[in-house]
NUFIMI-554715 format. One record per atom (N, C-alpha, C, O, CB): residue in three letters; x negated, y negated, z. Coordinates in steps of 0.1 Angstrom, whole numbers, plus 2048, in hexadecimal, padded with zeros to 3 digits. Glycine has a CB too. Layout:
REM NUFIMI-554715
@aa=ALA | X=X | Y=Y | Z=Z
...
REM end
This chain:
REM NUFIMI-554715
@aa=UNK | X=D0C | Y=A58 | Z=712
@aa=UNK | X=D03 | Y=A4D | Z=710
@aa=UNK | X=CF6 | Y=A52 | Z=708
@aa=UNK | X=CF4 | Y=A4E | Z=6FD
@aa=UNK | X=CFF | Y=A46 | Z=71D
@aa=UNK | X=CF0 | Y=A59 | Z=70D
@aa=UNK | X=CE1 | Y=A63 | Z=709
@aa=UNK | X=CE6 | Y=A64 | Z=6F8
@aa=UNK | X=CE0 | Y=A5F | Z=6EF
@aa=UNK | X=CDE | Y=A78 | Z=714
@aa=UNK | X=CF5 | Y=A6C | Z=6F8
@aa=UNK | X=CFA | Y=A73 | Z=6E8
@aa=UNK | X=CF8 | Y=A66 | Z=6E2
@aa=UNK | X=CF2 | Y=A68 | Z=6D7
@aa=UNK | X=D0D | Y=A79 | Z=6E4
@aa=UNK | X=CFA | Y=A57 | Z=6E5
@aa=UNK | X=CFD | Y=A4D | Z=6DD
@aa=UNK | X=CF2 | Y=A49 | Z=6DB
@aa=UNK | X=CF3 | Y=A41 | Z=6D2
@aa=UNK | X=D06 | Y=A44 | Z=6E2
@aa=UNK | X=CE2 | Y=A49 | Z=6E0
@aa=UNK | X=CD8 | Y=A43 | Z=6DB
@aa=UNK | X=CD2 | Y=A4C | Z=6D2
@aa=UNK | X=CCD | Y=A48 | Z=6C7
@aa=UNK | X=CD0 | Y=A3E | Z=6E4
@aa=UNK | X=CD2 | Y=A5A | Z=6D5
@aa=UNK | X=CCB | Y=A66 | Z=6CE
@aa=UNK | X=CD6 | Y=A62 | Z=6C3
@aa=UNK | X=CD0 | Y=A63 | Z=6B9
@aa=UNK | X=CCA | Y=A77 | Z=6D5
@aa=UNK | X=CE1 | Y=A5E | Z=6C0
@aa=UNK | X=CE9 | Y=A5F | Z=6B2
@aa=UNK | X=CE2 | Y=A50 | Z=6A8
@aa=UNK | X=CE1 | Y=A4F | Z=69B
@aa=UNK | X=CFD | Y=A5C | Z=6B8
@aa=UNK | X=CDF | Y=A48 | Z=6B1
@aa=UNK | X=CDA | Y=A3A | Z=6AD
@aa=UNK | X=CCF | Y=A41 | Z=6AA
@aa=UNK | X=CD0 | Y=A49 | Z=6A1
@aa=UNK | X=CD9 | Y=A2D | Z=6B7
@aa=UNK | X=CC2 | Y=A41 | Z=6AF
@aa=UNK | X=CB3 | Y=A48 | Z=6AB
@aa=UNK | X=CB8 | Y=A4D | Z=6A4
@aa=UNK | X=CBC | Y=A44 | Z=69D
@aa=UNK | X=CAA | Y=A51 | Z=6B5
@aa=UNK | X=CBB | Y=A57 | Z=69D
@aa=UNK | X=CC3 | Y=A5F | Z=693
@aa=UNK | X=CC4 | Y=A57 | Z=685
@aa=UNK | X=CBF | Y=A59 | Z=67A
@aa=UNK | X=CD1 | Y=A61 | Z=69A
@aa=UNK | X=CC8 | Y=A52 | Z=687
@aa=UNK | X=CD5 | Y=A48 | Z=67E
@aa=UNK | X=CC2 | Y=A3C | Z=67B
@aa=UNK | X=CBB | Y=A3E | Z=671
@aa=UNK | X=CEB | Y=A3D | Z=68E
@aa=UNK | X=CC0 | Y=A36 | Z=682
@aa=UNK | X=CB1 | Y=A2D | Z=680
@aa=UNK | X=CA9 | Y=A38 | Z=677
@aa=UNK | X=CA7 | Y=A34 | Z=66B
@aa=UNK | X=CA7 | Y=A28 | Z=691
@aa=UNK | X=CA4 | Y=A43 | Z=67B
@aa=UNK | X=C99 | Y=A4D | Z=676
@aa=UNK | X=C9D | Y=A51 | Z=666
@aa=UNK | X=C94 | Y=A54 | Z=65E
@aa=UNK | X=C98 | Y=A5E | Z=680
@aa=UNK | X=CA9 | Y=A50 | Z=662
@aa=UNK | X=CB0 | Y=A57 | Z=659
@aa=UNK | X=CAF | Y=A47 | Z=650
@aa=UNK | X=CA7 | Y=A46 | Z=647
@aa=UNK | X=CC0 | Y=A5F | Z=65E
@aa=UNK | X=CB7 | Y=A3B | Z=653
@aa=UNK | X=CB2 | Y=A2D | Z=64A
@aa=UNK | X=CA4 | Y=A2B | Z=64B
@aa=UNK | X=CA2 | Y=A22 | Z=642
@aa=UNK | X=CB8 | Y=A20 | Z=64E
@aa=UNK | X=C9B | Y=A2E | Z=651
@aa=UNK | X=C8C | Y=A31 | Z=64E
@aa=UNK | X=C83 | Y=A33 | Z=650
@aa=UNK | X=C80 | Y=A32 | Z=65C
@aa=UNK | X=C87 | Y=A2D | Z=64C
@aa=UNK | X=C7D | Y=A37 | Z=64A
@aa=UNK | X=C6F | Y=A47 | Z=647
@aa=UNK | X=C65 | Y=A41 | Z=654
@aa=UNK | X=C61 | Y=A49 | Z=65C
@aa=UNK | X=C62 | Y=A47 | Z=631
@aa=UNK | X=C62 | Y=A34 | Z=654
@aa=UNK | X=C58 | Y=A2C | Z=658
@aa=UNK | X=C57 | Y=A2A | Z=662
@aa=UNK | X=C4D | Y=A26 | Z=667
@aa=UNK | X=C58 | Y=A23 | Z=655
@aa=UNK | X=C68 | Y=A2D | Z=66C
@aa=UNK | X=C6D | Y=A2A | Z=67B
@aa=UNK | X=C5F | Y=A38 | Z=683
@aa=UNK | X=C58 | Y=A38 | Z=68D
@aa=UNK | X=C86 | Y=A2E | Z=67E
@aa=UNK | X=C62 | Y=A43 | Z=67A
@aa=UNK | X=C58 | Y=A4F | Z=685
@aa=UNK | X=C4A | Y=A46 | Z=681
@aa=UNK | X=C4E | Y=A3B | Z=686
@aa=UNK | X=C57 | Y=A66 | Z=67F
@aa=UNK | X=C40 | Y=A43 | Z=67D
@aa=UNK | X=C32 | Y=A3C | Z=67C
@aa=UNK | X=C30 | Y=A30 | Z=686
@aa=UNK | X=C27 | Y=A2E | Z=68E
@aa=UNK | X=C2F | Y=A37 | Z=66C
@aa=UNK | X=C39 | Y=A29 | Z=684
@aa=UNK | X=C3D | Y=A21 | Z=691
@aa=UNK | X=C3F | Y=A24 | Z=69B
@aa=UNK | X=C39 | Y=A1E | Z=6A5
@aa=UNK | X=C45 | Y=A1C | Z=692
@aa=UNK | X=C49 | Y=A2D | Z=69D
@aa=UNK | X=C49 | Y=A32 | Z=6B3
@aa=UNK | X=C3F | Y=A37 | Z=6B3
@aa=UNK | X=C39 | Y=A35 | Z=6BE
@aa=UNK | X=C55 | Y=A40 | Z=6BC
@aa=UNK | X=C33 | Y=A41 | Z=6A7
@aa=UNK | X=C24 | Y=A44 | Z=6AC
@aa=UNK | X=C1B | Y=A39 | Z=6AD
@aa=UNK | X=C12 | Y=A3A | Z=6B5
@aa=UNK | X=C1D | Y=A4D | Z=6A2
@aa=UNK | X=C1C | Y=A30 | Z=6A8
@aa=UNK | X=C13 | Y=A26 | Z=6A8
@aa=UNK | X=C15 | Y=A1F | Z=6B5
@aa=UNK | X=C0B | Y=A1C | Z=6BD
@aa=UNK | X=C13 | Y=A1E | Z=69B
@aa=UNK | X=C20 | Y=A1C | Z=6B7
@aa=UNK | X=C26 | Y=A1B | Z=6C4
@aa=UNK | X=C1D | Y=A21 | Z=6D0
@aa=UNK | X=C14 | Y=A1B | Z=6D6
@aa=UNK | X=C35 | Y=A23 | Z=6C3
@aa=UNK | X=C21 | Y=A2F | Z=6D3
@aa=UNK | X=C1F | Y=A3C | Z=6D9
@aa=UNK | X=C0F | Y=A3B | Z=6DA
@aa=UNK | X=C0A | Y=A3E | Z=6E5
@aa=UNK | X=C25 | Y=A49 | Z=6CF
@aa=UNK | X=C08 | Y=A37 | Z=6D0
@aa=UNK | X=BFA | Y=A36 | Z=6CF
@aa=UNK | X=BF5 | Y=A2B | Z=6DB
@aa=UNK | X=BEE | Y=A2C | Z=6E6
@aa=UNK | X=BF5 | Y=A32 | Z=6BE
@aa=UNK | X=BFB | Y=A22 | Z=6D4
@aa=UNK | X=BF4 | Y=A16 | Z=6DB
@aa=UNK | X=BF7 | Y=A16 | Z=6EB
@aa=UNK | X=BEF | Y=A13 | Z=6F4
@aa=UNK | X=BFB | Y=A08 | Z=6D4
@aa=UNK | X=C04 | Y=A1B | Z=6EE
@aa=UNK | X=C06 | Y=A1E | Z=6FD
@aa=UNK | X=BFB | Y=A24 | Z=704
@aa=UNK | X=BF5 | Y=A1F | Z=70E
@aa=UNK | X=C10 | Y=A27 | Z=6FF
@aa=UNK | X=BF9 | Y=A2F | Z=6FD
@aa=UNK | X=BEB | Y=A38 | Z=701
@aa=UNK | X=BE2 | Y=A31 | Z=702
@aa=UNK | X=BDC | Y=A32 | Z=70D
@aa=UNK | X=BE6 | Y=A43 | Z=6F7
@aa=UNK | X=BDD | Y=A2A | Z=6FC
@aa=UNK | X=BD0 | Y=A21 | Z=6FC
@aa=UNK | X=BCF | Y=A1E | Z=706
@aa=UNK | X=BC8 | Y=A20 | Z=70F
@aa=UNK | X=BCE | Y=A17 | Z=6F4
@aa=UNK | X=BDC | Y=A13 | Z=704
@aa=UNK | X=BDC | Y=A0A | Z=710
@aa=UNK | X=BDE | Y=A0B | Z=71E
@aa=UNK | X=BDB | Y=A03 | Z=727
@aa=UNK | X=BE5 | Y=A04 | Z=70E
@aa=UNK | X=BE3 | Y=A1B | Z=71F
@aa=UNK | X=BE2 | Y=A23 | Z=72D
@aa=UNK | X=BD6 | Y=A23 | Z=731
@aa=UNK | X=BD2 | Y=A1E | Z=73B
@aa=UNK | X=BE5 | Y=A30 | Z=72E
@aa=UNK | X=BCB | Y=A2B | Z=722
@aa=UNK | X=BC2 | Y=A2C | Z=72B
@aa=UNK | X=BB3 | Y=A22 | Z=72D
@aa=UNK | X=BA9 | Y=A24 | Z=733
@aa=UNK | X=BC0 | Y=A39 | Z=729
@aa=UNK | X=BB8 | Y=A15 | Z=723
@aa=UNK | X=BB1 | Y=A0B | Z=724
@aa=UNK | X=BB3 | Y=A06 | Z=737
@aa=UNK | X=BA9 | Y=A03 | Z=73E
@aa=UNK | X=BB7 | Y=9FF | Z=716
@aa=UNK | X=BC0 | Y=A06 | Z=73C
@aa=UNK | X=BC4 | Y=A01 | Z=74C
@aa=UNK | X=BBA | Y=A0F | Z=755
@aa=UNK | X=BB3 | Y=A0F | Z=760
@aa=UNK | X=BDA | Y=A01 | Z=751
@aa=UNK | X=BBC | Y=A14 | Z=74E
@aa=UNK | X=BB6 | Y=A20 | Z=758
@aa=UNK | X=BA8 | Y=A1E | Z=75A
@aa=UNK | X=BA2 | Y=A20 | Z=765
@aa=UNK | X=BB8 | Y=A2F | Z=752
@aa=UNK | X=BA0 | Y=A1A | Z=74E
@aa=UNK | X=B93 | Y=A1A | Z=74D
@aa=UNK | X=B90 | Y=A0F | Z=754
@aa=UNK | X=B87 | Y=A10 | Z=75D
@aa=UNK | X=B8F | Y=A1A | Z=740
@aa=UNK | X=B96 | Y=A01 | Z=752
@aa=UNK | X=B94 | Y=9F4 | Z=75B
@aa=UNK | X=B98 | Y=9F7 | Z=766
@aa=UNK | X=B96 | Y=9ED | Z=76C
@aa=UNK | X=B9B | Y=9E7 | Z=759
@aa=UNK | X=B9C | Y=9FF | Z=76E
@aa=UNK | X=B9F | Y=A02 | Z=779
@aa=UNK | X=B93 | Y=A08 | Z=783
@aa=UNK | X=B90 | Y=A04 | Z=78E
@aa=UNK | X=BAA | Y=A09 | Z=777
@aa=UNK | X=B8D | Y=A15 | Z=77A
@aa=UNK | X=B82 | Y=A1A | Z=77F
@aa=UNK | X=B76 | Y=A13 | Z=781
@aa=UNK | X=B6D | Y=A15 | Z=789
@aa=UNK | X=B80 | Y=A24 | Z=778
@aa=UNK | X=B78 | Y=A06 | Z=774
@aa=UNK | X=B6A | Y=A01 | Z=774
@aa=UNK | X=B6C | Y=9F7 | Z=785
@aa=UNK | X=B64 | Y=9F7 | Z=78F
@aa=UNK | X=B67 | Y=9F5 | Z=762
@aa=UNK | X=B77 | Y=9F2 | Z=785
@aa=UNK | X=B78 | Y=9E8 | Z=78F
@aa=UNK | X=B74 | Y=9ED | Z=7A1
@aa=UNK | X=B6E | Y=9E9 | Z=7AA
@aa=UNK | X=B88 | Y=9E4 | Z=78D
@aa=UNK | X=B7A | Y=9F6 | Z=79F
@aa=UNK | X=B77 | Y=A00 | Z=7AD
@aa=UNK | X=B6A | Y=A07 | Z=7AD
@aa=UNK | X=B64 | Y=A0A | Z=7B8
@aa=UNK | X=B82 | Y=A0C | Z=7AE
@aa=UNK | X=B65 | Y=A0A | Z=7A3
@aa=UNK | X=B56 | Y=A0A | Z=7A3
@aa=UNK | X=B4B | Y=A00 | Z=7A6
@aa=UNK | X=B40 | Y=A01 | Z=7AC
@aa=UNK | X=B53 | Y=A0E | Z=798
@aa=UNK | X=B50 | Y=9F4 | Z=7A0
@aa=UNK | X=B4E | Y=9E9 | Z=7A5
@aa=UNK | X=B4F | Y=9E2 | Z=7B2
@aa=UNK | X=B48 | Y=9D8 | Z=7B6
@aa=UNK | X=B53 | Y=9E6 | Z=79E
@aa=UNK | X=B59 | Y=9E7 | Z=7B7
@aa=UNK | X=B60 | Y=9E8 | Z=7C4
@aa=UNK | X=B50 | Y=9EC | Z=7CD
@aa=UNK | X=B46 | Y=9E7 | Z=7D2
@aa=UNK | X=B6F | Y=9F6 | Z=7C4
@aa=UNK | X=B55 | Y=9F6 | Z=7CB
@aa=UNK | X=B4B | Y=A03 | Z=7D4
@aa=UNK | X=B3B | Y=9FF | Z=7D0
@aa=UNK | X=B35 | Y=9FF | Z=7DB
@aa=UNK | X=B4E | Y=A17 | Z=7CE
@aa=UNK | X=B35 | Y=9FC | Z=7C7
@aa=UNK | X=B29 | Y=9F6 | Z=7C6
@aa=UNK | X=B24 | Y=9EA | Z=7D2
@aa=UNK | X=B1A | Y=9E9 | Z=7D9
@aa=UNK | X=B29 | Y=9F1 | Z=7B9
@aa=UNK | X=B31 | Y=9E2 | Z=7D2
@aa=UNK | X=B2C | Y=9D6 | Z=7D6
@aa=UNK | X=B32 | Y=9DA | Z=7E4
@aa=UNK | X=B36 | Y=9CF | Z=7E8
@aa=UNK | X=B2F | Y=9C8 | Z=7CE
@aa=UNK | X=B35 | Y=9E1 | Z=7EB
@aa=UNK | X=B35 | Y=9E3 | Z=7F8
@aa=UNK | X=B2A | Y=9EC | Z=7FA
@aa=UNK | X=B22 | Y=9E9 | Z=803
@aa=UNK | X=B42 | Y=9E7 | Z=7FD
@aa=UNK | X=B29 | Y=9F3 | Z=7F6
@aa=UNK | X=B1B | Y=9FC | Z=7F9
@aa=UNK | X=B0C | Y=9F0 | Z=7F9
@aa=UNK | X=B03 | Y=9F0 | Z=801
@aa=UNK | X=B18 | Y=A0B | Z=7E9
@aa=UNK | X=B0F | Y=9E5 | Z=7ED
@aa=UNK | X=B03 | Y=9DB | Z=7EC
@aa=UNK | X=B05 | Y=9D4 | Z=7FE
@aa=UNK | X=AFD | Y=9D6 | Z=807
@aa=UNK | X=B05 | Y=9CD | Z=7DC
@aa=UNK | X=B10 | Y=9CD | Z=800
@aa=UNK | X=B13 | Y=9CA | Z=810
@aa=UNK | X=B0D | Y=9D0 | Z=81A
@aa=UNK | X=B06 | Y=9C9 | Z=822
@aa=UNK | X=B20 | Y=9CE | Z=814
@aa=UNK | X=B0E | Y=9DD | Z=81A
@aa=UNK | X=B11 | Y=9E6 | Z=823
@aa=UNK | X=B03 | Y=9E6 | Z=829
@aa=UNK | X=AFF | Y=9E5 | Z=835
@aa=UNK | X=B17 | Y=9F4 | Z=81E
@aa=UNK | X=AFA | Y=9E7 | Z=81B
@aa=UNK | X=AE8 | Y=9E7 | Z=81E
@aa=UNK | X=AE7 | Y=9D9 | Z=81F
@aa=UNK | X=AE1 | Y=9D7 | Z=82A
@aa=UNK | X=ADC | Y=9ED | Z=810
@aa=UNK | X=AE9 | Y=9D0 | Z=81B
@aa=UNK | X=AE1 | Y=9C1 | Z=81C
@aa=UNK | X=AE9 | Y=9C1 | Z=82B
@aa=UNK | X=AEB | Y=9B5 | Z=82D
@aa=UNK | X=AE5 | Y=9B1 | Z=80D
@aa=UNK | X=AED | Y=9C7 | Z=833
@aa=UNK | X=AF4 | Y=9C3 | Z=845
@aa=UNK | X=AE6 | Y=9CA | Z=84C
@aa=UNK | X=AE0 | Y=9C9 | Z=857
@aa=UNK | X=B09 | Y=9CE | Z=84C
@aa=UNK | X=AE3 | Y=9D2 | Z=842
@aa=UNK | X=ADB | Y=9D9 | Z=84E
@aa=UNK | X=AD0 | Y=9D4 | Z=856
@aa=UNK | X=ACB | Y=9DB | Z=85F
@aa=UNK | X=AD5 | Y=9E4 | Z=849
REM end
């Protein structure tokens, strides 16, 4: 099965030049977008933790 897609990818890369600029552009944007979730993530839980620390004093 693995031989039969690497023969296809193969066979796509070879009818055109354009297919590798594409899986990078691809490849790129994944990245981004990893670390665009990563970054909303930190902000949220910082956010998180702010506003329990704000709690924590306005109980006292």
């Amino acid at each position: 099965m693995q031989g039969d897609i690497n023969d296809l990818n193969m066979l796509i890369k070879k009818e055109s030049r354009s297919t590798y600029y594409i899986h990078y552009f691809a490849q790129s944007q994944k990245r981004k977008f990893k670390r665009l979730l990563i970054w909303m993530t930190l902000k949220l839980v910082e956010a998180c933790i702010k506003n329990l620390i704000f709690l924590e004093l306005d109980n006292r």
